[in-house]
PAZAVEX-839325 format. One line per field, with one value per atom (N, C-alpha, C): x, y, z; atom name. Coordinates in Angstrom, 3 decimals. Atoms other than C-alpha are relative to their C-alpha. Example, Ala and Ser with C-alpha at 12.3 -4.5 7.8 and 13.67 -1.06 7.14 Angstrom:
BEGIN
east	[0.890,12.300,0.900,-0.820,13.670,-0.770] .
north	[-1.190,-4.500,1.200,-1.190,-1.060,1.090] .
up	[0.000,7.800,0.000,-0.060,7.140,0.730] .
site	[N,CA,C,N,CA,C] .
% end
This chain:
BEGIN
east	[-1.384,1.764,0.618,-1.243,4.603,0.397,-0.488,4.898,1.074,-1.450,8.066,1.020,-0.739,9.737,0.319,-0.146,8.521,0.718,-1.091,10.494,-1.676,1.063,7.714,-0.009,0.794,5.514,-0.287,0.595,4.515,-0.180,-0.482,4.531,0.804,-1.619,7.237,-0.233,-0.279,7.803,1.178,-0.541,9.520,0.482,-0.390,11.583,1.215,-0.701,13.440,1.014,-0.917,16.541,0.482,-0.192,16.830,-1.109,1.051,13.757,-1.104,0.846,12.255,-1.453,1.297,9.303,-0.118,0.367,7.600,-1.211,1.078,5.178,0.015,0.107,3.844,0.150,0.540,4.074,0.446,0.127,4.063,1.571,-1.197,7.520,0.824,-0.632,10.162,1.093,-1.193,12.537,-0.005,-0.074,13.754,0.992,-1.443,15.509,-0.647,0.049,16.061,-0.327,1.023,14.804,-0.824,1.382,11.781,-1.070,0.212,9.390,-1.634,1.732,5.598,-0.335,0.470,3.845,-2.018,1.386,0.060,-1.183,0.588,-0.569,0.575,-0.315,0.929,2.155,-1.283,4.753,-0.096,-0.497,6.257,1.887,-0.672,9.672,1.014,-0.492,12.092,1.099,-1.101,14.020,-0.045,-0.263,15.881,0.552,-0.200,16.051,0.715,-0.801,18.159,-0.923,0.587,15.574,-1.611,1.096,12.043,-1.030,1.039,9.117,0.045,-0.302,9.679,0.902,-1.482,13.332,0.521,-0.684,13.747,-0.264,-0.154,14.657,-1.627,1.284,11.509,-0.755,1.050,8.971,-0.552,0.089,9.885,-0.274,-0.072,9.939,1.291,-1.241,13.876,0.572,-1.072,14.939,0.085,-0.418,16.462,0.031,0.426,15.398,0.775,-0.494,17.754,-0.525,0.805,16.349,0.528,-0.265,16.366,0.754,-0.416,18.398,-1.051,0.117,17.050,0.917,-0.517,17.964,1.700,-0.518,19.984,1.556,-1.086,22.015,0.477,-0.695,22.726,1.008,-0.948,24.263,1.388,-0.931,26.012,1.016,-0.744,27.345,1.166,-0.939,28.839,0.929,-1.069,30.780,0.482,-0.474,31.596,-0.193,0.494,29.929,-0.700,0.384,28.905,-0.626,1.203,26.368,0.822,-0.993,28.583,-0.597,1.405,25.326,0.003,0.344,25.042,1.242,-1.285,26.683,0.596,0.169,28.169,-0.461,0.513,26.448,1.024,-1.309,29.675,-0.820,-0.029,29.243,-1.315,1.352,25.216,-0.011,-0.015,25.512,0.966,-0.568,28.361,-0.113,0.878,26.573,-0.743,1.375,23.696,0.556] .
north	[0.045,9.854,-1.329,0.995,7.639,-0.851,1.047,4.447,-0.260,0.405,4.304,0.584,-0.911,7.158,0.924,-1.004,9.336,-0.592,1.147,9.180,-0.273,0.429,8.222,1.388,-1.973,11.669,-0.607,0.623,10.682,1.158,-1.512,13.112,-0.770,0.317,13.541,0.918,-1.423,15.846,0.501,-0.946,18.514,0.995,-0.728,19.393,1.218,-1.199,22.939,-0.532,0.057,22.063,0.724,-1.040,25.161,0.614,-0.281,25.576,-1.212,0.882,22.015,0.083,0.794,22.971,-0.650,1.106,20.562,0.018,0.166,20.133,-0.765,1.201,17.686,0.573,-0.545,18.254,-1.221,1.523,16.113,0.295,-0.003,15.496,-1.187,0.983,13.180,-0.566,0.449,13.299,-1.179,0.886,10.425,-0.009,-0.028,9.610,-1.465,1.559,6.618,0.225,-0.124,8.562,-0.146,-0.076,8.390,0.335,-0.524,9.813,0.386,0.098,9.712,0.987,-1.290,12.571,0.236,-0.038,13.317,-1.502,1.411,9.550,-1.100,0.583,8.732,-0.358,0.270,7.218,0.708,-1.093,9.636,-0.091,-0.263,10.256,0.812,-1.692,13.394,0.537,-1.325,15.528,1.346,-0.906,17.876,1.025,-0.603,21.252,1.634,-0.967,24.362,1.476,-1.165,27.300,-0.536,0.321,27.137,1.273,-1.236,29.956,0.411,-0.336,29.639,0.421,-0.208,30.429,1.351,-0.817,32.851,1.506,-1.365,36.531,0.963,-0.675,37.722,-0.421,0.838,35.628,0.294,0.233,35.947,1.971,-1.353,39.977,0.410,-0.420,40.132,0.423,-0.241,41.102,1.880,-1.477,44.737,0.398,-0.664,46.915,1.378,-1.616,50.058,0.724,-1.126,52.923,0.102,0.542,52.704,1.526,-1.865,55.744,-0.122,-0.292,56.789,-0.562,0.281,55.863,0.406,-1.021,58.747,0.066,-0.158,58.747,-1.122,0.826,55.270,-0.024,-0.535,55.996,1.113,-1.019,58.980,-0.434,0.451,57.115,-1.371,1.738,53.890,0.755,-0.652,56.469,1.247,-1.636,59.183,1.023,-1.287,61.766,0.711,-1.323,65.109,1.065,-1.533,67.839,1.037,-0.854,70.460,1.637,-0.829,72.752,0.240,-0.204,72.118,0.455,-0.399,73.938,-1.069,1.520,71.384,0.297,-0.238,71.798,1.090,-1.163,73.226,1.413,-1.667,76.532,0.727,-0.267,76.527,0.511,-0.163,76.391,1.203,-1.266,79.212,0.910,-1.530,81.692,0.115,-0.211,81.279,0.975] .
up	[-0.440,-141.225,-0.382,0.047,-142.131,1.370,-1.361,-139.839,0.005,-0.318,-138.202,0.070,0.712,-139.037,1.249,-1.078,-136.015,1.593,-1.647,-132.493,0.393,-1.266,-129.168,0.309,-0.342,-128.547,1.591,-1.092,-124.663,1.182,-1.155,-121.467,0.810,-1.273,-119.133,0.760,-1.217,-116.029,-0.106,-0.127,-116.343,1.369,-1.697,-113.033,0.034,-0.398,-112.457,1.009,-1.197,-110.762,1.138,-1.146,-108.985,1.248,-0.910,-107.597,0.226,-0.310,-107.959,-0.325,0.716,-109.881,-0.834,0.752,-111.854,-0.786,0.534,-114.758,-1.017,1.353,-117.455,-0.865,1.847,-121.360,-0.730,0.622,-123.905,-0.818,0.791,-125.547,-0.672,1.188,-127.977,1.025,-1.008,-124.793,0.659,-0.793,-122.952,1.410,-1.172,-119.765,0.708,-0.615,-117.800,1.392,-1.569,-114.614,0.022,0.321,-113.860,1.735,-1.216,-111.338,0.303,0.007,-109.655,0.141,-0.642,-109.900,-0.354,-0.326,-109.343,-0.876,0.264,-109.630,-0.991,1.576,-112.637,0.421,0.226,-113.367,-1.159,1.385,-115.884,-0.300,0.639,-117.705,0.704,-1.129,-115.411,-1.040,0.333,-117.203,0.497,-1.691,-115.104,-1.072,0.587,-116.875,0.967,-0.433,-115.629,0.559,-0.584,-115.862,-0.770,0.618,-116.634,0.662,-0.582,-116.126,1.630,-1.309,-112.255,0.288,-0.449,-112.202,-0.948,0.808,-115.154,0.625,-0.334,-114.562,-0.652,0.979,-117.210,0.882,-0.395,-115.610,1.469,-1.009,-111.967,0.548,-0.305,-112.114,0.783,-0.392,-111.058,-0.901,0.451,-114.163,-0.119,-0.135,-114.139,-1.557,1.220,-117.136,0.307,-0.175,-117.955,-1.000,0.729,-120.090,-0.989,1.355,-123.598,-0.539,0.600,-125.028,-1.836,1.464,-128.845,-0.803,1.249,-132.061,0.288,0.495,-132.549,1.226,-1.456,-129.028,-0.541,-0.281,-129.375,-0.931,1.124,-132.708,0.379,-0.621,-131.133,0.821,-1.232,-128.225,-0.465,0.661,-130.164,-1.428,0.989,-132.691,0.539,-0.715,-129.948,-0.779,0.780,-132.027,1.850,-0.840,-129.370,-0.735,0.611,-130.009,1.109,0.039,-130.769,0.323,0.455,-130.526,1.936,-1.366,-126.719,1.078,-0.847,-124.122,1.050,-1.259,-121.120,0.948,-1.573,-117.711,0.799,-1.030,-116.027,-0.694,0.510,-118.034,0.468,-0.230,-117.484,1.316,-1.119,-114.049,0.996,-0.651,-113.609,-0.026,0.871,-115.921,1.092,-0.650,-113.322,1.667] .
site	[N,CA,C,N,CA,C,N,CA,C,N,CA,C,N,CA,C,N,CA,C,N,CA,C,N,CA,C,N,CA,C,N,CA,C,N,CA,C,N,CA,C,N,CA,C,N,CA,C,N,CA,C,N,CA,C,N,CA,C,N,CA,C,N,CA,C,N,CA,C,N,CA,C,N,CA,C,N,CA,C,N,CA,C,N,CA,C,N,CA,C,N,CA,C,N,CA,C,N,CA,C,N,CA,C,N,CA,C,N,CA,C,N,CA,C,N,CA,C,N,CA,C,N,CA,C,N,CA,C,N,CA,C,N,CA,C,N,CA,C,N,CA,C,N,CA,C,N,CA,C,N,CA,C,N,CA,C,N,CA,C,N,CA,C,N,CA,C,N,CA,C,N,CA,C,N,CA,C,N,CA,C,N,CA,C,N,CA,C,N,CA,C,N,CA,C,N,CA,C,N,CA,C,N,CA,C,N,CA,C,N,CA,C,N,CA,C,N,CA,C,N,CA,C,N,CA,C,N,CA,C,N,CA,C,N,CA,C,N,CA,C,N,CA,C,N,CA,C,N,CA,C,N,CA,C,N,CA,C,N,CA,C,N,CA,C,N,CA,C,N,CA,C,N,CA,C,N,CA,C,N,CA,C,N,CA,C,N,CA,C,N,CA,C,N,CA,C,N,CA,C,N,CA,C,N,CA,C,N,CA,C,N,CA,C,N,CA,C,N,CA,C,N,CA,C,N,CA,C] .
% end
């Protein structure tokens, strides 16, 4: 490697503002906070969402049902299957 060139690699804590968790990794970031955590003085950057807070992660996020190819195509150029009868009619025949 080229001396001088690269930023400072170091670890920092990584704190979830919304939920206040916290973990080390190693990163280029800086901040002028700074904050003790399991013994050590470290670096704080205060980040918005992180594996504790995200919708994927936490199992809150809401999944709706994937239509087909073919529907979704259908549905985003209002094309109708001209082939199918509509429910009303099914149901009065009966």
């Amino acid at each position: 490697m080229k001396q001088g060139i690269h930023p400072d690699y170091h670890e920092v804590v990584f704190m979830d503002s919304s939920t206040g968790f916290k973990f080390v990794s190693g990163s280029t970031a800086t901040s002028k906070e700074t904050i003790d955590y399991e013994g050590k003085t470290y670096p704080l950057i205060r980040v918005e969402v992180t594996s504790d807070s995200h919708p994927f992660y936490t199992g809150k996020q809401k999944f709706t049902q994937a239509d087909g190819q073919i529907d979704r195509f259908n549905k985003k150029y209002g094309f109708t299957d001209t082939n199918k009868k509509p429910e009303e009619e099914t149901e009065d025949a009966k």
